[in-house]
C-alpha positions as a Markdown table, in Angstrom:
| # | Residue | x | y | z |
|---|---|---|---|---|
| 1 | Unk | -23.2 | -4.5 | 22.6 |
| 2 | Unk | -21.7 | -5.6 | 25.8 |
| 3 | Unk | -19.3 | -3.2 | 27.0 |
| 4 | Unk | -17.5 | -5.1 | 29.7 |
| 5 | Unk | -16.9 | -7.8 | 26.9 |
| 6 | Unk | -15.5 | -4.8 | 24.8 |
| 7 | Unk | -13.3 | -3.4 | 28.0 |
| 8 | Unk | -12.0 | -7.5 | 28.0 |
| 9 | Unk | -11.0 | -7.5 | 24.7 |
| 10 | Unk | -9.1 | -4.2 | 24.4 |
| 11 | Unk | -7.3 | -5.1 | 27.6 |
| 12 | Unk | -4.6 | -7.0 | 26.6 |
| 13 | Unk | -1.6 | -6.0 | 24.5 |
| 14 | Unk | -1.5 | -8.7 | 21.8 |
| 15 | Unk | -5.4 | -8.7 | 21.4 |
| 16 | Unk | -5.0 | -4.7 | 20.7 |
| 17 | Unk | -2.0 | -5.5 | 18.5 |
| 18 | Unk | -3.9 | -7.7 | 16.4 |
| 19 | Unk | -6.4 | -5.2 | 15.8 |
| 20 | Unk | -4.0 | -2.5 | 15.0 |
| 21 | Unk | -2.4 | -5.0 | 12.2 |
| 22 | Unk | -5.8 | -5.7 | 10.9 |
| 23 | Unk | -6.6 | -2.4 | 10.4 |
| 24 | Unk | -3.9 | -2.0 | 7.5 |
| 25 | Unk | -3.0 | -6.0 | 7.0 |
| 26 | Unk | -1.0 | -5.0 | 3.6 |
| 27 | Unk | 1.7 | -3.4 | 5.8 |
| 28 | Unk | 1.8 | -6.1 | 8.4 |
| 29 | Unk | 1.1 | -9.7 | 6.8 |
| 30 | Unk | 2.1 | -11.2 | 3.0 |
| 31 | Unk | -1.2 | -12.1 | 1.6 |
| 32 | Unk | -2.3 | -16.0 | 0.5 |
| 33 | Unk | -2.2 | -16.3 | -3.1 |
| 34 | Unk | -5.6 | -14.9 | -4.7 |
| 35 | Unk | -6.8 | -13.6 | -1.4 |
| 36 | Unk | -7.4 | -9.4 | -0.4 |
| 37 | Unk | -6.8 | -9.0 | 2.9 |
| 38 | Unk | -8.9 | -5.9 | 2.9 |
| 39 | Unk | -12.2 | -7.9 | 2.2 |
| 40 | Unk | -11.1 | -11.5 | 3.0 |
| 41 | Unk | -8.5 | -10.9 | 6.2 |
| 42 | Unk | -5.8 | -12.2 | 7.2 |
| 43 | Unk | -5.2 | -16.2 | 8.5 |
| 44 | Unk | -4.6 | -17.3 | 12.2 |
| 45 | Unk | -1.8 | -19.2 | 10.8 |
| 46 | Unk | -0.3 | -15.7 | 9.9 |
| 47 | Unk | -1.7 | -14.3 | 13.1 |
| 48 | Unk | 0.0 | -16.9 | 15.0 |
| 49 | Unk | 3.8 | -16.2 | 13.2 |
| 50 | Unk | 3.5 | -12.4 | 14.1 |
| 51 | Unk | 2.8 | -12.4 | 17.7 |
| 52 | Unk | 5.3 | -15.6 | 18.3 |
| 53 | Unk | 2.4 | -17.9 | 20.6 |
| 54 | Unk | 1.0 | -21.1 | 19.9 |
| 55 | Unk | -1.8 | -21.5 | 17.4 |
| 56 | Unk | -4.2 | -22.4 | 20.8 |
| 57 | Unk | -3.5 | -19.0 | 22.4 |
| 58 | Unk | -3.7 | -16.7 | 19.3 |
| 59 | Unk | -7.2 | -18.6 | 18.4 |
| 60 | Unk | -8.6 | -17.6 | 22.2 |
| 61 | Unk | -7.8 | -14.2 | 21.8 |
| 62 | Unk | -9.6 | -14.0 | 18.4 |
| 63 | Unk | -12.2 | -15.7 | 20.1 |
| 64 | Unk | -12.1 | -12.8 | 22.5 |
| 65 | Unk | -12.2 | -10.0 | 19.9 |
| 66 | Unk | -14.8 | -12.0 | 18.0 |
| 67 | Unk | -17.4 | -12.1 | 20.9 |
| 68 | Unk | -16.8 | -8.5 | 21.6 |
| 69 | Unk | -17.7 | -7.6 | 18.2 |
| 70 | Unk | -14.6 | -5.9 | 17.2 |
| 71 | Unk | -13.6 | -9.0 | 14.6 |
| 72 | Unk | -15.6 | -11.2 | 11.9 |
| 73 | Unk | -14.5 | -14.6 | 10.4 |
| 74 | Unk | -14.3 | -16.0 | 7.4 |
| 75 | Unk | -13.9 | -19.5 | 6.5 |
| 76 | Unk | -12.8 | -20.4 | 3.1 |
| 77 | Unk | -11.4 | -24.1 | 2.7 |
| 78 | Unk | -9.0 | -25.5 | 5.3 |
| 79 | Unk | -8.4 | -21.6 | 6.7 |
| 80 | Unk | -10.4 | -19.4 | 8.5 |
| 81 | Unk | -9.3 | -15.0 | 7.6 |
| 82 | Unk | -10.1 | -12.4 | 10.2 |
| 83 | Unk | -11.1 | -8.9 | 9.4 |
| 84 | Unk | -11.6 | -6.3 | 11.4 |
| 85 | Unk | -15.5 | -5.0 | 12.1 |
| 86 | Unk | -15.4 | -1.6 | 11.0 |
| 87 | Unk | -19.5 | -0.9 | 11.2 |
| 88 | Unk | -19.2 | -2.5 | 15.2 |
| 89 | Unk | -16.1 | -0.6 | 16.1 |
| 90 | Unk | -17.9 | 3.0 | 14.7 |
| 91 | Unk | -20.7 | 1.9 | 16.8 |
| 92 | Unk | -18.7 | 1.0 | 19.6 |
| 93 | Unk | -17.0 | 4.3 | 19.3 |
| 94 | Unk | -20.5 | 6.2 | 19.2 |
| 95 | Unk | -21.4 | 4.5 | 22.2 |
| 96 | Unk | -18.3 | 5.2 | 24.3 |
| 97 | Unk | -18.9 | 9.1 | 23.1 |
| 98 | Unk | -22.2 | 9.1 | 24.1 |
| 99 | Unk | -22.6 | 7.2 | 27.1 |
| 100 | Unk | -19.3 | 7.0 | 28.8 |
């Protein structure tokens, strides 16, 4: 765990707005057919549409949140889902209690 990569990632609003959607997708994205958003996530193309950017920009900061640890990726087909990493971000918060 790198925490400067960590204090990166949160610091920007649309990479912390992504992570706030992911944590309850239902409320914030209309699922692909056949796919749960809670175990599968949520598509870039989807991603993209909600914070109003270019594909190119909304796939660096999910690169961002990726290499911190605070995402994981999925690739099924053509499209790649992103869920948030709830075992990294309890870890992350343990961290922070006990060492910051």
């Amino acid at each position: 765990m790198d925490p400067i990569e960590i204090f990166k990632a949160l610091s920007n609003e649309s990479r912390l707005q992504i992570l706030h959607w992911l944590k309850e997708p239902e409320k914030h994205f209309t699922p692909h057919e056949g796919v749960d958003m809670r175990k599968i996530g949520v598509c870039v193309s989807q991603i993209t549409e909600k914070l109003n950017m270019t594909q190119s920009t909304a796939s660096q900061y999910l690169s961002i949140l990726q290499r911190a640890g605070l995402i994981k990726t999925e690739r099924i087909g053509k499209y790649t889902y992103y869920t948030r990493d709830e075992e990294k971000i309890s870890e992350i918060g343990a961290f922070f209690s006990s060492q910051i």
